[in-house]
VEXZABA-785439 format. One record per residue (C-alpha): residue number from 1; residue in three letters; x, y, z. Coordinates in steps of 0.1 Angstrom, whole numbers. Example, Ala and Ser with C-alpha at 12.3 -4.5 7.8 and 13.67 -1.06 7.14 Angstrom:
2
num	residuo	X	Y	Z
1	Ala	123	-45	78
2	Ser	137	-11	71
# end
This chain:
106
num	residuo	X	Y	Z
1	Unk	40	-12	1880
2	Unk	65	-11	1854
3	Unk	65	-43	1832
4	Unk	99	-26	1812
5	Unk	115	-30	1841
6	Unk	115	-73	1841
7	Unk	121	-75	1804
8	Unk	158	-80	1790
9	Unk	171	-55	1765
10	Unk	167	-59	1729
11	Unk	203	-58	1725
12	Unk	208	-86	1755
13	Unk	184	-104	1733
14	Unk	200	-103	1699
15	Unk	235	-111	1720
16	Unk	218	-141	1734
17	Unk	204	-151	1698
18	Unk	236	-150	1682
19	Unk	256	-170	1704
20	Unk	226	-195	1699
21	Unk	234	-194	1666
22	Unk	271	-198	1671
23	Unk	270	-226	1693
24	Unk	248	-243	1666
25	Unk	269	-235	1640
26	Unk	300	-245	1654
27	Unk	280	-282	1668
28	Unk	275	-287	1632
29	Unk	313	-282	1620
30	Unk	322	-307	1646
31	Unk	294	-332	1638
32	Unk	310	-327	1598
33	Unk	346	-335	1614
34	Unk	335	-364	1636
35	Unk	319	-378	1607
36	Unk	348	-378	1581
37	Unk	381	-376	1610
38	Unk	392	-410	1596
39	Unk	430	-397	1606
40	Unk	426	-406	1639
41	Unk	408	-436	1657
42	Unk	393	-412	1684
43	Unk	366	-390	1679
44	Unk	377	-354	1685
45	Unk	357	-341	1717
46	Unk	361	-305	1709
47	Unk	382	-281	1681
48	Unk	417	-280	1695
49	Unk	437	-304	1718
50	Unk	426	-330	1733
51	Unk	435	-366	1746
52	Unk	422	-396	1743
53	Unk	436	-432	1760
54	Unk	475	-420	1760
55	Unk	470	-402	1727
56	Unk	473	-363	1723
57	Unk	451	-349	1693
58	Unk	445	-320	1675
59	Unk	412	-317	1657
60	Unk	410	-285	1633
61	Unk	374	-276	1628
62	Unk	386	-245	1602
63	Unk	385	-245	1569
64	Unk	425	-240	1562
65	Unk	454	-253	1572
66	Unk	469	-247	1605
67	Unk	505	-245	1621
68	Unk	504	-259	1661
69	Unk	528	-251	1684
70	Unk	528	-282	1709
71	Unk	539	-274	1744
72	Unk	560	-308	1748
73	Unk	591	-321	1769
74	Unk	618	-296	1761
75	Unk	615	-267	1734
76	Unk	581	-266	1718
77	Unk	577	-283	1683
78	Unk	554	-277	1654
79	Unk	535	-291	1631
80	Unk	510	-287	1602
81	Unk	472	-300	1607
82	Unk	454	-300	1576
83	Unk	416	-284	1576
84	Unk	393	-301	1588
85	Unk	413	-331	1598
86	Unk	424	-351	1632
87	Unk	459	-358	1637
88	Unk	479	-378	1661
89	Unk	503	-357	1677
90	Unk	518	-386	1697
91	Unk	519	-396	1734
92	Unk	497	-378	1761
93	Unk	524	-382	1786
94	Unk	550	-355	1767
95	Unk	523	-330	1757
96	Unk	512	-306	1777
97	Unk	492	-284	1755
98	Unk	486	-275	1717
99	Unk	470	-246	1703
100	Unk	474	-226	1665
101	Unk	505	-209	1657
102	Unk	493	-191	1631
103	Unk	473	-200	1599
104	Unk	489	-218	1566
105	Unk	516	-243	1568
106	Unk	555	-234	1555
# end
């Protein structure tokens, strides 16, 4: 009998190892957020958009600042979340979505 035959790949293995490692990594960037977000009075659930009571968030786990394009009642607007920050992007019921425009704020 062939025992090869039942054992994963090194290479799945090393895959499965690093995104170990990433999920780690990124658990600890939002643990640091959660800790210091003292922008906003709810604790962001995830990097990115998210609501919380009739609030719309955007948490920005990244180390610089980011432009978000919020999908919103009408034409989209923008707006400049600072790294690593929380901000209150205004009332759930007009935003649909938020996600980075591109990185830096002008």
């Amino acid at each position: 009998m062939n025992t090869n035959a039942t054992r994963r790949p090194r290479a799945a293995r090393r895959l499965r190892s690093a995104a170990v490692l990433t999920a780690a990594a990124l658990a600890a960037s939002v643990a640091g957020i959660v800790s210091t977000a003292g922008t906003a009075n709810a604790a962001p659930e995830a990097c990115g958009y998210y609501e919380h009571a009739d609030t719309g968030y955007f948490s920005n786990c990244s180390s610089e600042d980011v432009t978000v394009e919020i999908d919103d009642w009408g034409f989209n607007s923008y707006t400049c979340v600072p790294a690593k920050s929380v901000k209150n992007l205004g009332s759930a019921w007009d935003i649909d979505d938020a996600w980075v425009y591109h990185v830096g704020c002008n």
